[in-house]
PLY file of the C-alpha trace (Angstrom):
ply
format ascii 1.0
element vertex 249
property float x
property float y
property float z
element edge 248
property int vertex1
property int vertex2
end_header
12.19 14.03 3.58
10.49 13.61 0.11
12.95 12.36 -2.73
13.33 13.18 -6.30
15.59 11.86 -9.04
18.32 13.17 -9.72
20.35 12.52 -13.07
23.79 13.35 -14.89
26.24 12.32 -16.76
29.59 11.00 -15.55
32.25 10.27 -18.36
29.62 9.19 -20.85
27.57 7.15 -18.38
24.28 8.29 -16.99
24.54 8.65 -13.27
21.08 7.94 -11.56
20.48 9.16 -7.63
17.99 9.88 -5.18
18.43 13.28 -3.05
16.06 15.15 -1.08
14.06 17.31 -2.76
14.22 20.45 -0.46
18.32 19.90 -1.03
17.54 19.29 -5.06
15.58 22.96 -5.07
17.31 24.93 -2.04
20.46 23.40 -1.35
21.95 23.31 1.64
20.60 23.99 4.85
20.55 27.95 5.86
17.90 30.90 6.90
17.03 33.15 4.74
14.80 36.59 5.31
11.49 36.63 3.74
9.93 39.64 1.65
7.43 40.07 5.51
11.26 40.03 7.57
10.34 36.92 8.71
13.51 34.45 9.07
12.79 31.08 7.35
14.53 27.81 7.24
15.01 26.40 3.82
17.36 23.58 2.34
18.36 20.10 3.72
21.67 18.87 4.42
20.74 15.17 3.32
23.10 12.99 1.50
21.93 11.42 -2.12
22.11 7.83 -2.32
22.68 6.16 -5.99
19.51 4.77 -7.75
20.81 1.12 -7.85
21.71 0.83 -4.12
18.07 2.25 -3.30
16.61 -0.34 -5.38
18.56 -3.42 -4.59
18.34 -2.33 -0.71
14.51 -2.16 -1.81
14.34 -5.16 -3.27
16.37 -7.12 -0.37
14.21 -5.84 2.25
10.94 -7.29 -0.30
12.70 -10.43 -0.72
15.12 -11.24 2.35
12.96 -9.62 4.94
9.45 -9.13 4.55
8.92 -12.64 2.63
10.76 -14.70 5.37
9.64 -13.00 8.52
6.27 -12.23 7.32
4.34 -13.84 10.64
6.85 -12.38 12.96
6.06 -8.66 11.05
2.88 -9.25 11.71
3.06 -10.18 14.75
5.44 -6.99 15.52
3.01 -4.91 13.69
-0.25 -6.02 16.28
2.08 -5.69 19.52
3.48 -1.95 18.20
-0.02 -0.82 17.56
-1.12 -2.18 20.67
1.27 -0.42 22.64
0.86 2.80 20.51
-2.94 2.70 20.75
-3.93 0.78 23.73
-7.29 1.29 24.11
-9.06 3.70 27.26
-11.83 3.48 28.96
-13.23 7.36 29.30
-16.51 6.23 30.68
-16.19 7.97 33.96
-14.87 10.93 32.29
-17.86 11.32 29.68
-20.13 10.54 32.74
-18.47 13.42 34.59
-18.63 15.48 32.07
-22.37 14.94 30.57
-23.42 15.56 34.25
-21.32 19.19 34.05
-23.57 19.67 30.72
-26.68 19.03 31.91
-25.98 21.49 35.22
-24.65 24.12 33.57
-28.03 23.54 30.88
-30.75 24.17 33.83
-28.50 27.27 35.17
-29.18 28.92 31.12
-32.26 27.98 31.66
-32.53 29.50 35.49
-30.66 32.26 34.36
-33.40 32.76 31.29
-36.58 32.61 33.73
-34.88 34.96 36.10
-33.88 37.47 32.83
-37.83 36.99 31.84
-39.41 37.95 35.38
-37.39 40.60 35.51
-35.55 39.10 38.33
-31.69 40.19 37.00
-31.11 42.56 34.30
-30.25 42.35 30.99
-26.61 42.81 31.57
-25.79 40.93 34.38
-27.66 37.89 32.53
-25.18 38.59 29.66
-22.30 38.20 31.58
-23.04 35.45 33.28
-24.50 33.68 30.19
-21.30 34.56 28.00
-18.99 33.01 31.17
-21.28 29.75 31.01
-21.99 29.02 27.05
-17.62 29.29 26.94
-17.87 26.57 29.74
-20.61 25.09 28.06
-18.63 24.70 24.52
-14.67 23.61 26.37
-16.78 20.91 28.10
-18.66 19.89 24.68
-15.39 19.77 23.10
-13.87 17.65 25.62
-16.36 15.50 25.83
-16.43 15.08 21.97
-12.41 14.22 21.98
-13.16 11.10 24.66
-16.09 9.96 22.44
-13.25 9.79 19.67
-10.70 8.38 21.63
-12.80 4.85 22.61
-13.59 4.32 19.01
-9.36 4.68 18.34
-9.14 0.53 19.35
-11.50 0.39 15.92
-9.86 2.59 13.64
-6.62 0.77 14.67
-7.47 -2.47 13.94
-8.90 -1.29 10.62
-5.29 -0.08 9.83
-3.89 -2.72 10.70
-6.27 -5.58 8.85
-5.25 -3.07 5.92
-1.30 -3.22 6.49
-1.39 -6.91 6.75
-3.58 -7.17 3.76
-0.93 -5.54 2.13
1.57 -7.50 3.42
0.36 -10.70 2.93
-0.12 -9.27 -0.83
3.39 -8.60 -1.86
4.36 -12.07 -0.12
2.56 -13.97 -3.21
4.23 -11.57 -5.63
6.71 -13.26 -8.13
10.22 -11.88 -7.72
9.34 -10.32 -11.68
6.82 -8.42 -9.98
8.89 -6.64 -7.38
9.77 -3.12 -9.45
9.94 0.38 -9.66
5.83 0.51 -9.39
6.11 -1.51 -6.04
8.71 0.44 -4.16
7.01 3.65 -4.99
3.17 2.27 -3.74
4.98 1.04 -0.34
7.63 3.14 0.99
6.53 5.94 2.70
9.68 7.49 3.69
13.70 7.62 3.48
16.36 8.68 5.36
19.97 8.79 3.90
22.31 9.33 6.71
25.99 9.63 6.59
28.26 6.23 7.11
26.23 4.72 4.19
23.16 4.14 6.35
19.42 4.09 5.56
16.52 4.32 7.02
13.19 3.02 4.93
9.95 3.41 6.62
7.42 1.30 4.89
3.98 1.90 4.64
2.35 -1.49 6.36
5.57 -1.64 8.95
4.84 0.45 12.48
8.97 0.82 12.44
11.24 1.92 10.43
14.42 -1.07 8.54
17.75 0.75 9.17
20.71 -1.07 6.84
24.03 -0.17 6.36
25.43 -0.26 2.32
29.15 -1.44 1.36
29.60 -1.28 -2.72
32.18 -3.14 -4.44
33.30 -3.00 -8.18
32.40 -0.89 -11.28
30.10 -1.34 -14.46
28.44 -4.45 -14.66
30.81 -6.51 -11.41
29.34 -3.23 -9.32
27.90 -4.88 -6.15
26.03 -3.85 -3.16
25.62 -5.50 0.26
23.93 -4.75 3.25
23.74 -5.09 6.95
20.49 -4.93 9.18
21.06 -2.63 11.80
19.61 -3.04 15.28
18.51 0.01 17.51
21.63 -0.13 20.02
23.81 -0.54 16.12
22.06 2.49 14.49
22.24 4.54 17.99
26.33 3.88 18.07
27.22 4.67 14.67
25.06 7.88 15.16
27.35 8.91 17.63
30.47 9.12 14.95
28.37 10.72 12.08
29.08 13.88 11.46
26.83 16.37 13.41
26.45 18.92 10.66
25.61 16.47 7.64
22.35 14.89 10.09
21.05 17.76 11.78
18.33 17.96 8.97
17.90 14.32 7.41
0 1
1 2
2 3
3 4
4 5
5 6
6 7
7 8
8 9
9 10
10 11
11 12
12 13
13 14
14 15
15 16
16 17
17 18
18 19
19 20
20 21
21 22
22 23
23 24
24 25
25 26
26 27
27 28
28 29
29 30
30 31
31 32
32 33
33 34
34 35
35 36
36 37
37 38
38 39
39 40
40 41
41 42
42 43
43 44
44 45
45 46
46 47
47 48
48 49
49 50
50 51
51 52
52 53
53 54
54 55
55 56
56 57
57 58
58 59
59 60
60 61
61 62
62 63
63 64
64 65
65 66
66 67
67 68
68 69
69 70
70 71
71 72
72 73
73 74
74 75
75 76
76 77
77 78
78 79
79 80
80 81
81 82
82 83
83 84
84 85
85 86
86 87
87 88
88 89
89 90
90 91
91 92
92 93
93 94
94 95
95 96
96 97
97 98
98 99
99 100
100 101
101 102
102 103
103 104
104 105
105 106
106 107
107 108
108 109
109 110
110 111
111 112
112 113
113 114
114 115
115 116
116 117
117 118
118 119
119 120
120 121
121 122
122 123
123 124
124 125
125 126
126 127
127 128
128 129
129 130
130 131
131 132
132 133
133 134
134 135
135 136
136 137
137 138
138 139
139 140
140 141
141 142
142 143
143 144
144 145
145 146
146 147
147 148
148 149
149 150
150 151
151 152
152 153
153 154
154 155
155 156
156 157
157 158
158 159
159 160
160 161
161 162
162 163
163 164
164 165
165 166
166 167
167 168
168 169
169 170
170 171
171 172
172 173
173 174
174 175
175 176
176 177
177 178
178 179
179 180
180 181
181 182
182 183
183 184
184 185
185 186
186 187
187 188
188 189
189 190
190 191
191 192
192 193
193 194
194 195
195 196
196 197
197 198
198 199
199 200
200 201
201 202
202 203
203 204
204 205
205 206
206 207
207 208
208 209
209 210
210 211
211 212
212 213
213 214
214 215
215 216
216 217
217 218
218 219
219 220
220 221
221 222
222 223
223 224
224 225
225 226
226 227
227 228
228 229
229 230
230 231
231 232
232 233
233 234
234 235
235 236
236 237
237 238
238 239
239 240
240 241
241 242
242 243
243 244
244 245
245 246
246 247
247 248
């Protein structure tokens, strides 16, 4: 869900929010026919959430989570990446396959010599080449995608030097620093569920910070406090939302 601001004016005061931009432009959640009959889906049933609680839930999770816990994030970070992208060993595999390659390479090659003294004909050597280069290219391809997939171990660890750079980066920032700009540069994604929750995935964090909101007060004694939700918390109090309001956050 991408968000976009979203301001009016309540009894004289600007009122700032964040809502879902698919929402802002479509509204709510329907199908609609295209101009080919085609049925499309279009709108988002996603709640807004007000500008200050984004920020100050923003700014806690800078200050209150990421500062304090920044070895165990790190930590968390290597172990989740670890799991997602354990390395494999395809060796066998690309042996396996490289042998198929080379076989299926000196039958062409048969097939060619047979073709040139006039051993098959034209047509039959055709067919049996067309059947063999498809072969030929699946097992190329294959053999291609397990190359890739030994060097993922490197491309991982290259993210993840570059998520903890960043980390480590807005850990030495001065609490003046932590703005608008910031939040922006590091969040990746937000989910605004019903029951005041949120869901913030940041961009050097494998997993997403869930935290319930409770506001108190109005004009300048307007607070805003917030629990950390665990897994087993966020699953339960999915179970009362309202079905219809997070079918499409």
């Amino acid at each position: 869900m991408i968000l976009c601001h979203y301001q009016k004016k309540q009894k004289n005061t600007p009122y700032k929010a964040w809502v879902c931009f698919e929402n802002h432009s479509r509204g709510q959640y329907k199908q609609v026919i295209l101009d080919t009959g085609e049925v499309a889906h279009v709108g988002c049933n996603a709640l807004r959430v007000n500008d200050r609680i984004l920020k100050t839930a923003l700014y806690d999770i800078v200050t209150q989570i990421v500062k304090p816990q920044k070895q165990a994030l790190i930590n968390e970070m290597q172990a989740e990446f670890a799991k997602m992208n354990k390395p494999k060993d395809n060796s066998k595999k690309i042996a396996d396959i490289e042998k198929q390659i080379g076989e299926i390479d000196e039958q062409l090659d048969m097939l060619a010599l047979q073709l040139a003294k006039k051993v098959i004909t034209e047509e039959r050597y055709a067919r049996v080449a067309r059947i063999q280069e498809k072969e030929l290219a699946e097992l190329r391809n294959t053999l291609a995608e397990l190359k890739q997939s030994n060097n993922t171990s490197v491309d991982t660890q290259t993210y993840i030097n570059a998520c903890i750079a960043e980390l480590e980066r807005i850990v030495n920032l001065e609490d003046n620093e932590i703005n608008e700009g910031l939040f922006e540069r590091i969040t990746k994604r937000i989910v605004v569920y019903p029951l005041n929750i949120l869901e913030i995935h940041l961009s050097f964090m494998a997993m997403p910070i869930r935290l319930q909101y409770r506001t108190s007060g109005k004009g300048e004694f307007y607070n805003v406090e917030f629990d950390l939700l665990a897994q087993s918390d966020f699953d339960e109090l999915m179970k009362k939302a309202p079905r219809n309001e997070i079918q499409n956050s």
